[in-house]
C-alpha positions in Angstrom: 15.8 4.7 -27.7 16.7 1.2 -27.2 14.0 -1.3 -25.8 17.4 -1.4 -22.6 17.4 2.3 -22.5 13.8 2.4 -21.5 14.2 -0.5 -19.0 16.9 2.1 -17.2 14.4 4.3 -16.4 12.9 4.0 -12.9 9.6 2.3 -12.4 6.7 4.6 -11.0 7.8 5.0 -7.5 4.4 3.3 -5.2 3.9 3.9 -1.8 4.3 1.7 1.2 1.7 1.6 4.0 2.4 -0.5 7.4 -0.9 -1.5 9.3 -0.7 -2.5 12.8 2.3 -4.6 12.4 3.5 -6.9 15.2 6.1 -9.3 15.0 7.2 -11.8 18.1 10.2 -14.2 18.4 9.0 -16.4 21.2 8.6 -14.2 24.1 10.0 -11.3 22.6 8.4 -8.8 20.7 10.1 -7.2 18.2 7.3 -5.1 16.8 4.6 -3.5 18.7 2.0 -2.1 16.7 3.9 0.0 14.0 1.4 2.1 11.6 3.4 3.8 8.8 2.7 5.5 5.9 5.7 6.5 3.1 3.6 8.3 0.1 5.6 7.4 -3.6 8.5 9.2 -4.5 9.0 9.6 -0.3 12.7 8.9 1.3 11.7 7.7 4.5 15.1 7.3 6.8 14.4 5.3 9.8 16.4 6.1 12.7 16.9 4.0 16.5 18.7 2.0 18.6 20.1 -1.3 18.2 17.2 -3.9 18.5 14.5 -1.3 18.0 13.3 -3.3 15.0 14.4 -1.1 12.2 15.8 -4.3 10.1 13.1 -6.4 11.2 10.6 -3.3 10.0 12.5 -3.5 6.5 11.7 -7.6 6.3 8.5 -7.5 6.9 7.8 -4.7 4.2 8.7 -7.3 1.2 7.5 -10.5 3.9 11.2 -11.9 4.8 9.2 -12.1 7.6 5.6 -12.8 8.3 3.8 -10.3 10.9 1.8 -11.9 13.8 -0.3 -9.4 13.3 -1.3 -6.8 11.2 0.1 -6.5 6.9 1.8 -4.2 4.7 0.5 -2.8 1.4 2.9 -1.6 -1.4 1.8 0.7 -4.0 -2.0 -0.5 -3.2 -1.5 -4.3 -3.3 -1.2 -6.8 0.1 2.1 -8.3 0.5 2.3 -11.9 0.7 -1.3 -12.5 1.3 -4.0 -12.1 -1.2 -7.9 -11.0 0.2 -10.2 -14.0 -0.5 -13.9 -14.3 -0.2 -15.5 -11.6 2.8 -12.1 -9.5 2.5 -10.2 -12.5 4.9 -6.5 -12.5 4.3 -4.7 -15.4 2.3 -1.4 -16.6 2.3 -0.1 -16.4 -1.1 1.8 -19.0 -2.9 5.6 -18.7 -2.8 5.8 -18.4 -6.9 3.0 -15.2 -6.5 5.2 -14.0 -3.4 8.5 -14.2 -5.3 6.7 -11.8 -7.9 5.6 -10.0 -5.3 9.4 -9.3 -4.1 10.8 -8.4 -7.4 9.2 -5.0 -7.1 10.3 -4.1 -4.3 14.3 -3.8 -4.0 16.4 -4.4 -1.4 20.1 -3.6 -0.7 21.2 -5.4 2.9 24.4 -4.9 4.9 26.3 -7.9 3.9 26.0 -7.0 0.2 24.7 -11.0 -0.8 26.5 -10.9 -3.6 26.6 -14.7 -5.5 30.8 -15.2 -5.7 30.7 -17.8 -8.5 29.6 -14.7 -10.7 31.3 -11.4 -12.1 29.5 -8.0 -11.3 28.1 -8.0 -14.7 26.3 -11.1 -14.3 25.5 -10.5 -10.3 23.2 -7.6 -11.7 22.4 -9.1 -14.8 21.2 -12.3 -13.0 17.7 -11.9 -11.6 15.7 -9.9 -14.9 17.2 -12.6 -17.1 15.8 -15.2 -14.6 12.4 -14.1 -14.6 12.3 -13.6 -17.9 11.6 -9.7 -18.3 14.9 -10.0 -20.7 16.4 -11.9 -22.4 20.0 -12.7 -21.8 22.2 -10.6 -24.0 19.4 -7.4 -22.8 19.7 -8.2 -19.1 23.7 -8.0 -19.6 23.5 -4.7 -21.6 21.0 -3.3 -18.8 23.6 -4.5 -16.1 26.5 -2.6 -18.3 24.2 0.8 -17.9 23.7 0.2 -14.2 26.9 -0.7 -12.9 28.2 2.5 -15.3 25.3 4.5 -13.6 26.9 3.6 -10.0 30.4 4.5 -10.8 31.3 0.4 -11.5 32.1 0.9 -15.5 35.5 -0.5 -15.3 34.5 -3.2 -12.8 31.8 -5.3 -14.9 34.3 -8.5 -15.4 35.5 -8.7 -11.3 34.0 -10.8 -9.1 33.0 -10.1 -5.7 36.6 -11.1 -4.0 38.3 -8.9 -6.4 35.9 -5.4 -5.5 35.9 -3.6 -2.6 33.4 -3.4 0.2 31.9 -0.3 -1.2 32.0 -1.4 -4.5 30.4 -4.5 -3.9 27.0 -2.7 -2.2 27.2 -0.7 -5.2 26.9 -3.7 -6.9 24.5 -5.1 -5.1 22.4 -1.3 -5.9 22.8 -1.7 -9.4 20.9 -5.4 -8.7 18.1 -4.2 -6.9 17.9 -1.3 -9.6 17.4 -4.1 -12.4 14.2 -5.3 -12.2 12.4 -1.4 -11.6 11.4 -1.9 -8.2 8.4 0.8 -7.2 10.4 0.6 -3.9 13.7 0.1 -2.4 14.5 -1.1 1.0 18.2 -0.5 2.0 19.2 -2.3 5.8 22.1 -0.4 6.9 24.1 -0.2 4.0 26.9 1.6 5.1 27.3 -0.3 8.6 29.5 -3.6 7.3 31.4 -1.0 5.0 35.0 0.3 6.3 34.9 4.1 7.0 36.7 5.5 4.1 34.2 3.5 2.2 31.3 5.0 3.2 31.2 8.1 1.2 30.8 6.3 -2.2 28.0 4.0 -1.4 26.2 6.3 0.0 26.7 8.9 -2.6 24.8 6.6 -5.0 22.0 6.6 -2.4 21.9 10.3 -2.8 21.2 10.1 -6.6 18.9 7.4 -6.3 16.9 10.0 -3.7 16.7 12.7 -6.1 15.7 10.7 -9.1 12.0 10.6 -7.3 12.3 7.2 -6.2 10.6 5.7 -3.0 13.1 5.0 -0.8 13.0 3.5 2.6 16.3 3.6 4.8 17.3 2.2 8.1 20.6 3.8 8.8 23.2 4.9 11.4 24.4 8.0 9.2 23.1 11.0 10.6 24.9 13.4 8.4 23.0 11.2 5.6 19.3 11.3 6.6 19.6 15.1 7.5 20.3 15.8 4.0 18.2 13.2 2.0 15.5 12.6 4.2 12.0 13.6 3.3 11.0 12.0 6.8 12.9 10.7 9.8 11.1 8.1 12.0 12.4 6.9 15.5 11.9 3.2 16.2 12.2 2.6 19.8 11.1 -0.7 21.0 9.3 -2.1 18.5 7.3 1.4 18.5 7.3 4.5 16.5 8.2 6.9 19.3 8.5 10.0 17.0 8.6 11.0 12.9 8.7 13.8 11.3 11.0 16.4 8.7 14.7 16.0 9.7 14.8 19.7 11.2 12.0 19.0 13.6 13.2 14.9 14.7 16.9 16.1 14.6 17.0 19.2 16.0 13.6 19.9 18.1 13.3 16.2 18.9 9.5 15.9 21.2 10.1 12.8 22.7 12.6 12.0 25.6 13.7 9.0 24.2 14.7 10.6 20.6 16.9 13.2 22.9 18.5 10.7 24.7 19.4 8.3 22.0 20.2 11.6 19.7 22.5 13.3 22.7 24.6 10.0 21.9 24.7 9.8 18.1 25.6 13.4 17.6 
C-alpha cells in the first residue's frame, strides 16, 4: 500500500463537546448557553429555524467565531485556547489555531472554492501547504478523493466550468484531505439548485457510514431521518430538544419542535 493509499483512509473519528457556549453580536444573542455532546464516529444533524444559530453553532466548533462565554473541546483538546497555569484559559496563537482547524473539516454553503485553481489542485492545495505531503503526493491523494466523490473525470476543470453540486463535492473531497477527526458541513445543500441536491448529498451518506464524526446543520429532512444518529433542535440560541430521529421527528416533546416541524414536513 502506498504511503497516499494510507493517507485515504479516515483519521480516528474524535468527539466534539460544547460547554456553555454563548455567543452575542451587540445586543443580540445568538447563543444562549448550548451544552452538547457528539461521541466519535456520531452524525449529529442539527435541525431549526432560520437565525436559531445552527451556522453560528458550527463556527464556533472550529473558533470562526470566539464564544463570549463558555469553549468547545474536540476529540479531548480546547479549541483556540490553551489552559495555562491554575487551569485559566489562553488564547492561542493564530499559527497553533490554524493547526488546530486542520483537523476539523468543514464543507460551507457557498462551496469557497479558490477560481484561479483546477479541482485537482483545490483539493490538493491545503496538505501540500502544511506540509503533510509533498506536492506530487498531495496531487495523487486529491486524484483518489475527487474519484472517491464521483469527480474522476473532472480533476483538470476549474470551479466556473463544474456544476453547483459538483463544486461542494469538491469542496468534500478538500475537507477530506487533511483526515479531519471531524467534519462540519453548514447547509450544504441550501445554495445547490434542486436537481442538484441528490448527488452532494449522496456523498454525505457515504461519508456517514464510513464511521466518521459528522456534524450537520441542514434543511433536508428526508436526509437527517435516514443518516442521523441524533437530531438536535436549535431554537433561539437554545437546544430546545435532541434525540434519535424517530423520537425528534415523529414524537417531537417540545411545542416548538411541532410547530416548526408541522411546517417543514
Amino acid at each position: 500500500m502506498t504511503a497516499t493509499a494510507t493517507t485515504l483512509r479516515n483519521a480516528a473519528p474524535v468527539s466534539v463537546e460544547v460547554h456553555g457556549v454563548h455567543k452575542w453580536y451587540g445586543a443580540h444573542r445568538v447563543l444562549d448557553g448550548v451544552d452538547l455532546t457528539v461521541r466519535p464516529g456520531e452524525v449529529t444533524v442539527i435541525l431549526g429555524p432560520s437565525g436559531s444559530g445552527k451556522s453560528t453553532l458550527l463556527r464556533v466548533i472550529n473558533h470562526l467565531e470566539k464564544p463570549e462565554i463558555g469553549h468547545v473541546s474536540v476529540g479531548g483538546e480546547p479549541i483556540g485556547v490553551r489552559r495555562g497555569s491554575g487551569g485559566r484559559l489562553k488564547e492561542l496563537s493564530e499559527r497553533a489555531l490554524l493547526a488546530q482547524r486542520s483537523r476539523i473539516g468543514f464543507v460551507f454553503q457557498n462551496f469557497h472554492l479558490f477560481p484561479h485553481l483546477t479541482a485537482l489542485d483545490n483539493v490538493a492545495a491545503a496538505p501540500a501547504a502544511t506540509g503533510r505531503l509533498s506536492r506530487a503526493a498531495a496531487r495523487e491523494l486529491a486524484g483518489e478523493l475527487l474519484t472517491r466523490v464521483g469527480l474522476a473525470d473532472r480533476t483538470g476543470h476549474y470551479p466556473r466550468q463544474l456544476s453547483g453540486g459538483q463544486q461542494q463535492r469538491v469542496a468534500i473531497a478538500r475537507a477530506l484531505a487533511l483526515r479531519p477527526g471531524v467534519i462540519l458541513f453548514d447547509e450544504p445543500t441550501s445554495a445547490l439548485d434542486p436537481e442538484l441536491v441528490g448527488e452532494v448529498l449522496g456523498v454525505v451518506k457515504d461519508l456517514a457510514t464510513s464511521g466518521t464524526t459528522l456534524v450537520v446543520v441542514t434543511h433536508e429532512i428526508g436526509f437527517a431521518r435516514e443518516v442521523a444518529d441524533r437530531i438536535v433542535f436549535l431554537d433561539e440560541g437554545r437546544i430546545v430538544e435532541q434525540g434519535p430521529p424517530g423520537q425528534v421527528l415523529d414524537r417531537p416533546r417540545h411545542e416548538r419542535t411541532r410547530a416548526f416541524l408541522a411546517k417543514v414536513l
